[in-house]
PDB file of N, CA, C and O in Angstrom:
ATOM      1  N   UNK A   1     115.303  13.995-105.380  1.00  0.00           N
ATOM      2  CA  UNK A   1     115.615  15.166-104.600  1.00  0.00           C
ATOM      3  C   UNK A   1     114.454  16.137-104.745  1.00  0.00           C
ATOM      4  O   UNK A   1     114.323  16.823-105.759  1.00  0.00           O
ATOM      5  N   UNK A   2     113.696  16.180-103.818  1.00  0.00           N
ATOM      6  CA  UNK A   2     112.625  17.085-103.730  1.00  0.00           C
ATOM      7  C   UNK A   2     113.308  18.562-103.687  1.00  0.00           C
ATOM      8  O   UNK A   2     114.431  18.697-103.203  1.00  0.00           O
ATOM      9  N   UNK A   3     112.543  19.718-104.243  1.00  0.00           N
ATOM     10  CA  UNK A   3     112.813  21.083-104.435  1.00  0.00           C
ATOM     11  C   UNK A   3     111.962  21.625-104.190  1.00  0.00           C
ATOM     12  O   UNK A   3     110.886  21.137-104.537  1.00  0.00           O
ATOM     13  N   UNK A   4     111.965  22.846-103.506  1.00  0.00           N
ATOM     14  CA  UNK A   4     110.637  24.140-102.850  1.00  0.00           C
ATOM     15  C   UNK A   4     111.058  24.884-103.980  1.00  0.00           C
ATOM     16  O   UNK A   4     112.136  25.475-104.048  1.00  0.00           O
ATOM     17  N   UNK A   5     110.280  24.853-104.775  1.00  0.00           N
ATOM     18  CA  UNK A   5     110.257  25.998-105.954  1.00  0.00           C
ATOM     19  C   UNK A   5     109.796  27.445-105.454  1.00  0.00           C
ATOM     20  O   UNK A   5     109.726  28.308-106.329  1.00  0.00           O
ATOM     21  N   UNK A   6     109.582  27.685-104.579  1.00  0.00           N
ATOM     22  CA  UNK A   6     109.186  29.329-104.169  1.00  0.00           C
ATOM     23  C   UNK A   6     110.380  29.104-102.712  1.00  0.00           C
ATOM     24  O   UNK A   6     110.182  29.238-101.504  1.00  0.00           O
ATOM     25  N   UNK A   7     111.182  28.854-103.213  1.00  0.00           N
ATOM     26  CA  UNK A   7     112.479  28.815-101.664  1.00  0.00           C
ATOM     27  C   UNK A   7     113.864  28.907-102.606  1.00  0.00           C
ATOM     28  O   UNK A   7     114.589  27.938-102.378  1.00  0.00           O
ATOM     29  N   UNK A   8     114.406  29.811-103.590  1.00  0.00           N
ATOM     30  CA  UNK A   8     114.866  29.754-104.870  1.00  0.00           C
ATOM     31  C   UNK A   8     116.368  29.967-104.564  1.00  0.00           C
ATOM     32  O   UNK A   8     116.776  30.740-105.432  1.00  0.00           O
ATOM     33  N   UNK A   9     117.452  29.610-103.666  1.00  0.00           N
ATOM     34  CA  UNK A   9     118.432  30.264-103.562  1.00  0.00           C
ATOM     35  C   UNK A   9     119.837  29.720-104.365  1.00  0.00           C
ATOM     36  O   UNK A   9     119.767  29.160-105.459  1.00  0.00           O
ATOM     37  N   UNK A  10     120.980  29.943-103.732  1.00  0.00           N
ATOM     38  CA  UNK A  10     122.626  29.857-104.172  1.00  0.00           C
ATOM     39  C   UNK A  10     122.313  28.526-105.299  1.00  0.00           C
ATOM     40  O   UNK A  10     122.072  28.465-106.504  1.00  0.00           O
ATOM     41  N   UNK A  11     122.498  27.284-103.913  1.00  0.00           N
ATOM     42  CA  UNK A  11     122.137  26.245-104.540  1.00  0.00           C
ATOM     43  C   UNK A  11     120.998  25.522-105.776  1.00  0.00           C
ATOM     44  O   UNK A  11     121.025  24.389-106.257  1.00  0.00           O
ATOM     45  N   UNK A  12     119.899  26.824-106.078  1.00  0.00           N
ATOM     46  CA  UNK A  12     119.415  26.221-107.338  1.00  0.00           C
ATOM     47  C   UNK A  12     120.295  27.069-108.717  1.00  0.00           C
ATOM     48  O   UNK A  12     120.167  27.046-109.941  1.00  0.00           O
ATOM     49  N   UNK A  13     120.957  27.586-108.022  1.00  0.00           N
ATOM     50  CA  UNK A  13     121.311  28.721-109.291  1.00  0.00           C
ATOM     51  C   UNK A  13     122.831  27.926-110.204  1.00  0.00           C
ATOM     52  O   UNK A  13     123.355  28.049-111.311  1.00  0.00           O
ATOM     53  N   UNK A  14     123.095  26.995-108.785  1.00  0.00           N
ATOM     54  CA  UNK A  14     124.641  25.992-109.279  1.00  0.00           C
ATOM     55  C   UNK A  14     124.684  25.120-109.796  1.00  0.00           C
ATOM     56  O   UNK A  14     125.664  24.724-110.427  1.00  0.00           O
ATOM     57  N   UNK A  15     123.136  24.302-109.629  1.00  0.00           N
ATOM     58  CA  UNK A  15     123.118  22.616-109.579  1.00  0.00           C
ATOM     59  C   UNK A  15     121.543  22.494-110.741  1.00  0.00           C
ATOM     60  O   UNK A  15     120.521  23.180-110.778  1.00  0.00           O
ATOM     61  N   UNK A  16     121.873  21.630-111.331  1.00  0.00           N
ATOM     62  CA  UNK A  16     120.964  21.202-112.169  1.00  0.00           C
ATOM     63  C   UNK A  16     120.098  19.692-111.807  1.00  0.00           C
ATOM     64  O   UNK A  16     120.712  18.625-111.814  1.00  0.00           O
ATOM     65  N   UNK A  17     118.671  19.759-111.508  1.00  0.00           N
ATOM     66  CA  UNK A  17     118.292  18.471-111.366  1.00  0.00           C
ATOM     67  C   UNK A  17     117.743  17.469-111.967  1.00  0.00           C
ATOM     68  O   UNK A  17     116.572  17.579-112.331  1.00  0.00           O
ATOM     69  N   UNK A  18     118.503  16.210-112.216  1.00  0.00           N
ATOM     70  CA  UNK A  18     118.102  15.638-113.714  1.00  0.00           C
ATOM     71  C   UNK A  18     117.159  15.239-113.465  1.00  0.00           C
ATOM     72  O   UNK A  18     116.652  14.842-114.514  1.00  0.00           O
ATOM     73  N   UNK A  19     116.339  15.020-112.422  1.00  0.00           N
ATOM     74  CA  UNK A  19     114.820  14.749-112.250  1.00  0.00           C
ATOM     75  C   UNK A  19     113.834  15.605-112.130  1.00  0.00           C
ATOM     76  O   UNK A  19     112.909  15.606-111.318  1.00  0.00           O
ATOM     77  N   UNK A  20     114.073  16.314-112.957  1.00  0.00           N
ATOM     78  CA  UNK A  20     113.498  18.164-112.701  1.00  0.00           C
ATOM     79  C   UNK A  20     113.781  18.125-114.713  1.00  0.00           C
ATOM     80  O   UNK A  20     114.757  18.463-115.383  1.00  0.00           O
ATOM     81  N   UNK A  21     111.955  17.357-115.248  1.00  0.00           N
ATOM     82  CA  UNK A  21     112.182  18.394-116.457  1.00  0.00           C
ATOM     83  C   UNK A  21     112.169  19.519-116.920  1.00  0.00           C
ATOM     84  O   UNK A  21     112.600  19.768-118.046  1.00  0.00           O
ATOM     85  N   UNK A  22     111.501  20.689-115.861  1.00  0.00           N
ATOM     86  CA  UNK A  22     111.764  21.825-116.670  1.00  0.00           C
ATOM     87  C   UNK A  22     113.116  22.147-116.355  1.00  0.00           C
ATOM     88  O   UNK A  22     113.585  23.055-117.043  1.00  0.00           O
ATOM     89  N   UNK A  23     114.085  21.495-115.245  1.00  0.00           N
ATOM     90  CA  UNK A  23     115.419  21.828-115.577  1.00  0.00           C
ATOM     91  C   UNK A  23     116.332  21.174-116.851  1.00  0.00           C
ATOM     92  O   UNK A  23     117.143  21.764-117.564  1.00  0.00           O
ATOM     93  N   UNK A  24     116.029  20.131-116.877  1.00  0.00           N
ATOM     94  CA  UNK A  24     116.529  19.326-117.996  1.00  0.00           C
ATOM     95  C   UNK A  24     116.325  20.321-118.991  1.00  0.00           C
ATOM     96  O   UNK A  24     117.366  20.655-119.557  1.00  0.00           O
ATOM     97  N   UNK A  25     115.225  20.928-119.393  1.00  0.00           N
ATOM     98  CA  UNK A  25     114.516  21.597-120.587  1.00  0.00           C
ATOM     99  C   UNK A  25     115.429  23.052-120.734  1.00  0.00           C
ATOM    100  O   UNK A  25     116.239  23.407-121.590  1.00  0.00           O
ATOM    101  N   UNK A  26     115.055  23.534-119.838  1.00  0.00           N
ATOM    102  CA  UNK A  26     116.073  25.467-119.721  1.00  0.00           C
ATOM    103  C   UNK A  26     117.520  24.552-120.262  1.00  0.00           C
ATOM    104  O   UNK A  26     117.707  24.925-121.421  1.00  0.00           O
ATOM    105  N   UNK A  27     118.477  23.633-119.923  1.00  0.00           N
ATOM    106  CA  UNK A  27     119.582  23.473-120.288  1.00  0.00           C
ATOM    107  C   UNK A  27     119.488  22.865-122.117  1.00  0.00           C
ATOM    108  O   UNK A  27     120.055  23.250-123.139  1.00  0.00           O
ATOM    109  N   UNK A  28     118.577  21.868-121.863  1.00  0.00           N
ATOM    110  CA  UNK A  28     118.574  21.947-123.404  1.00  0.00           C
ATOM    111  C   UNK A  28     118.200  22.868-124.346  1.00  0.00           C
ATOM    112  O   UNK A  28     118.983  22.868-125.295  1.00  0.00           O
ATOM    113  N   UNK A  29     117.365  23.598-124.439  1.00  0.00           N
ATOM    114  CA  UNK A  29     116.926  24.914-124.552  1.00  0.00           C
ATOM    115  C   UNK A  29     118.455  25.789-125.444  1.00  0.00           C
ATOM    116  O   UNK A  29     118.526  26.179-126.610  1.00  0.00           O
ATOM    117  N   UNK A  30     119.678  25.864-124.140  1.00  0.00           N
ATOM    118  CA  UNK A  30     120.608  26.451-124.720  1.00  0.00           C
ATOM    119  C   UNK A  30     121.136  25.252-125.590  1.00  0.00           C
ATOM    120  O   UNK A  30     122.297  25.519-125.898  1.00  0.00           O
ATOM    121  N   UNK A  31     120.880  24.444-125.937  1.00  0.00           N
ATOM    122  CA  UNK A  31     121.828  23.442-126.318  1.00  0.00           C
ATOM    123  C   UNK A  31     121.009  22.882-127.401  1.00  0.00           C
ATOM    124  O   UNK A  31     120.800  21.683-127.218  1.00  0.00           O
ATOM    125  N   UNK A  32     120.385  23.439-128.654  1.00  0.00           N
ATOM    126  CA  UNK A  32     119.128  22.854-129.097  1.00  0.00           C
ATOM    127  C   UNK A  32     119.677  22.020-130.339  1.00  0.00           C
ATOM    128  O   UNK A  32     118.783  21.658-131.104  1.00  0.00           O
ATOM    129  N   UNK A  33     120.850  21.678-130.659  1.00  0.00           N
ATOM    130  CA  UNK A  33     121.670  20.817-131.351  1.00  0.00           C
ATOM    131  C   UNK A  33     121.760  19.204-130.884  1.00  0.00           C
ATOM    132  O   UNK A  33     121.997  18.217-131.581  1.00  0.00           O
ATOM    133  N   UNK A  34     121.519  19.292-129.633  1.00  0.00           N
ATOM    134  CA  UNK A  34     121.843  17.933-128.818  1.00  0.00           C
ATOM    135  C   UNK A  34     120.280  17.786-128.498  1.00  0.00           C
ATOM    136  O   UNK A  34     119.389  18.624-128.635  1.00  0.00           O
ATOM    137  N   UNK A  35     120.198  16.105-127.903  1.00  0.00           N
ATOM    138  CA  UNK A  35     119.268  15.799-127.605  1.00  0.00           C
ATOM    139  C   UNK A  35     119.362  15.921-126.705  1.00  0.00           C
ATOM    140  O   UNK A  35     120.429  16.183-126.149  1.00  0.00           O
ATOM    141  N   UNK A  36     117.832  15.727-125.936  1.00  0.00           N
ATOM    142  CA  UNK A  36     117.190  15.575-124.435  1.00  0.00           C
ATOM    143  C   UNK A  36     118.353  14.696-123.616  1.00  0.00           C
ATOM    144  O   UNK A  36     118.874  14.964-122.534  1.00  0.00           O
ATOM    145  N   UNK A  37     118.585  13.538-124.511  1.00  0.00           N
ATOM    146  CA  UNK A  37     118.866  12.188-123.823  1.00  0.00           C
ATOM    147  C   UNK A  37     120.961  12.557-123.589  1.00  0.00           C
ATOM    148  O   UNK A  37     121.742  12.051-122.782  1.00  0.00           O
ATOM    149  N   UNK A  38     121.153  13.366-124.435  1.00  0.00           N
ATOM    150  CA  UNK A  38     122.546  13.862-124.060  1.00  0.00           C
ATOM    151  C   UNK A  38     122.747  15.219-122.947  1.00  0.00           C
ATOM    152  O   UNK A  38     123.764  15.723-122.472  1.00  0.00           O
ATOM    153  N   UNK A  39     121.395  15.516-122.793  1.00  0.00           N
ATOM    154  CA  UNK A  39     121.805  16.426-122.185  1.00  0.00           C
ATOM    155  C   UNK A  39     121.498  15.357-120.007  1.00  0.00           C
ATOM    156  O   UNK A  39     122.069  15.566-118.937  1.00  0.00           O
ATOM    157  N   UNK A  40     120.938  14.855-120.205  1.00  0.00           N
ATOM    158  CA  UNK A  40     120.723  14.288-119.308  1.00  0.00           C
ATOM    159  C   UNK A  40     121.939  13.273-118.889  1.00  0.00           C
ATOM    160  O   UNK A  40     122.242  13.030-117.721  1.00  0.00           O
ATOM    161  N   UNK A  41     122.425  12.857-119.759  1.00  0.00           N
ATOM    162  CA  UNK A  41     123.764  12.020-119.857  1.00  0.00           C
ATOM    163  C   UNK A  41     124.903  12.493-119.277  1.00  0.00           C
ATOM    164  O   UNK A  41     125.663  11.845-118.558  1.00  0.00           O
ATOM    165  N   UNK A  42     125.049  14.062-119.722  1.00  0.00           N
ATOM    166  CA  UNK A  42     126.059  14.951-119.348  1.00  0.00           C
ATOM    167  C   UNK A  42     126.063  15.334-117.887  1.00  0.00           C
ATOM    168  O   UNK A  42     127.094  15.600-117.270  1.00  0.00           O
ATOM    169  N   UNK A  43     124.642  15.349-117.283  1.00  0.00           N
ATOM    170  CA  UNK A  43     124.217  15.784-115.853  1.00  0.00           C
ATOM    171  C   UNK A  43     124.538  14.300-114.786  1.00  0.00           C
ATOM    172  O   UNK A  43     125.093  14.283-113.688  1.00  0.00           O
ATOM    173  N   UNK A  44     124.050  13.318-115.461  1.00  0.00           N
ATOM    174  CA  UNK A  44     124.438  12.018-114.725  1.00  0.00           C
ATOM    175  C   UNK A  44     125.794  11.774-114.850  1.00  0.00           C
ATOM    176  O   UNK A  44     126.219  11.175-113.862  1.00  0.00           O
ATOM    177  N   UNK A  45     126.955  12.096-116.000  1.00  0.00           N
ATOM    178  CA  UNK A  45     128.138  11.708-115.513  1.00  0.00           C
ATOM    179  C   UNK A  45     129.154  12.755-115.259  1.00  0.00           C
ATOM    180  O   UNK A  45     130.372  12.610-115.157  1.00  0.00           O
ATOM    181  N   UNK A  46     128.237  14.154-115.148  1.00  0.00           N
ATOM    182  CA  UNK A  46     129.565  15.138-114.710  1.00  0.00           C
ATOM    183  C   UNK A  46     128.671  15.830-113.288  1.00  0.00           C
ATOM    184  O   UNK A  46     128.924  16.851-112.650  1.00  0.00           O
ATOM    185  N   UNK A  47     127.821  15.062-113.156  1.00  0.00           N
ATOM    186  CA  UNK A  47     126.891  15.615-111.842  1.00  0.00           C
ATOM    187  C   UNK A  47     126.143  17.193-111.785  1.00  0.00           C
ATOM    188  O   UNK A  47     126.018  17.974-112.728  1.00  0.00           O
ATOM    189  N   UNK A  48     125.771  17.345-110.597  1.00  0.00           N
ATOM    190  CA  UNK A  48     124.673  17.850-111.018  1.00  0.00           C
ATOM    191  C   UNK A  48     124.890  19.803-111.261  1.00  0.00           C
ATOM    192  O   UNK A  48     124.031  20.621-111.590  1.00  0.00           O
ATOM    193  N   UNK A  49     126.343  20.018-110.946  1.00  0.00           N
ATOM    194  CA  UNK A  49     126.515  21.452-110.998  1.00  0.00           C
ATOM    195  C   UNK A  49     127.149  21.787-112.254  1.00  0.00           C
ATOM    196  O   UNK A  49     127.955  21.211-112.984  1.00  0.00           O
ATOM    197  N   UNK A  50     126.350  23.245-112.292  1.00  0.00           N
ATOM    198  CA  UNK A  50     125.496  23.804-113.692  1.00  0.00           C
ATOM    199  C   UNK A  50     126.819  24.020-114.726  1.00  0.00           C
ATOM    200  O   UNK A  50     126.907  23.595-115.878  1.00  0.00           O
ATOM    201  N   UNK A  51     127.882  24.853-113.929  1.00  0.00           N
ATOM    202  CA  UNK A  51     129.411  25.011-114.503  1.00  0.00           C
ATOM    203  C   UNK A  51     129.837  24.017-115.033  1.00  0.00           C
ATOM    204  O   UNK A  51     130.082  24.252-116.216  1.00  0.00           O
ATOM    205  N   UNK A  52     130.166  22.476-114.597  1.00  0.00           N
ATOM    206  CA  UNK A  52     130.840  21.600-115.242  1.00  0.00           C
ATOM    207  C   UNK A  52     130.080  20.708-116.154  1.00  0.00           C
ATOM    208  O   UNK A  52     130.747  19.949-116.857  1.00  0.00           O
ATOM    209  N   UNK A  53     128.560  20.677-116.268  1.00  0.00           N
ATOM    210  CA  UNK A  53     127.387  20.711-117.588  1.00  0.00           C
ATOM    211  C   UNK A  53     127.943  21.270-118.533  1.00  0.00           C
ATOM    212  O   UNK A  53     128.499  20.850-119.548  1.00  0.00           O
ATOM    213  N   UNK A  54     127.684  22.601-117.980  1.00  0.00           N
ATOM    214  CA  UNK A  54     127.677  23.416-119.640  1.00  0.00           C
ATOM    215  C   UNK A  54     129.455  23.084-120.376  1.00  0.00           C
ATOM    216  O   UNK A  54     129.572  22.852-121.579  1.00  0.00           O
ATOM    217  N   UNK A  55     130.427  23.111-119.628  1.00  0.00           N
ATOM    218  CA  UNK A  55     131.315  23.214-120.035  1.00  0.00           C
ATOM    219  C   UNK A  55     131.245  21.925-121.193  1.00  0.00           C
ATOM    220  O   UNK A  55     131.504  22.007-122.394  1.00  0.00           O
ATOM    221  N   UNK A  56     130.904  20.982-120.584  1.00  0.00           N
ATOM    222  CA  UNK A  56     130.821  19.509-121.410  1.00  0.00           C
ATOM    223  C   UNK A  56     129.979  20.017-122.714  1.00  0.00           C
ATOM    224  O   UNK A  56     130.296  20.214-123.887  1.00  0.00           O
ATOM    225  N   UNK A  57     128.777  20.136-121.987  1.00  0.00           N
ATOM    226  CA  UNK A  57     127.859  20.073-122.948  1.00  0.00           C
ATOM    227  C   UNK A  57     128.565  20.966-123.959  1.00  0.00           C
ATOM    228  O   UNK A  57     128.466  20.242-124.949  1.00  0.00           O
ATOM    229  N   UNK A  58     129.354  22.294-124.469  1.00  0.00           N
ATOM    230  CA  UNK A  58     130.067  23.290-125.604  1.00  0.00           C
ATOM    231  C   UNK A  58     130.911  22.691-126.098  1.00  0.00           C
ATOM    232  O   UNK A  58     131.302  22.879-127.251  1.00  0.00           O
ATOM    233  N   UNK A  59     131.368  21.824-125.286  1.00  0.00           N
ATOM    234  CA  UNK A  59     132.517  20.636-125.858  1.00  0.00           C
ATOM    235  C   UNK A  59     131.580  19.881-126.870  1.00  0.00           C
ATOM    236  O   UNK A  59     131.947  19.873-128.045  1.00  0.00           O
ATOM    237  N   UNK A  60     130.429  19.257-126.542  1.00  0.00           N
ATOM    238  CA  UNK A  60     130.344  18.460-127.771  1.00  0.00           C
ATOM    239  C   UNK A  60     129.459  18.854-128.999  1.00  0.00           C
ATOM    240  O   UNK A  60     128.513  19.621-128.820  1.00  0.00           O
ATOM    241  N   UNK A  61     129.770  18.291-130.400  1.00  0.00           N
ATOM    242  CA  UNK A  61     129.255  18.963-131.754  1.00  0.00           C
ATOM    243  C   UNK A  61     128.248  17.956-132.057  1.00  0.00           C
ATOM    244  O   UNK A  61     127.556  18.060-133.069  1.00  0.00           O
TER     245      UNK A  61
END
């Protein structure tokens, strides 16, 4: 999924793209307990919007 990084709206602010490392990175970033490879895990099986990530991702220790 190609992205215009200077075209910044609704939809980048909801959705996370797991082929997008500096997005991968800002989410792990908050999450610096977990790895790269879980945080990418979480985006491939709860898809790509940002709300139902994070929720997972606080769920796990």
């Amino acid at each position: 999924m190609s992205d215009n990084k200077s075209n910044v709206g609704q939809q980048d602010r909801i959705r996370i793209d797991a082929n997008d490392p500096a997005e991968v990175e800002y989410v792990h970033r908050q999450f610096p307990h977990l790895k790269h490879e879980q945080v990418l895990e979480a985006i491939k099986n709860k898809g790509p919007f940002r709300e139902d990530v994070i929720k997972y991702l606080q769920n796990l220790k």
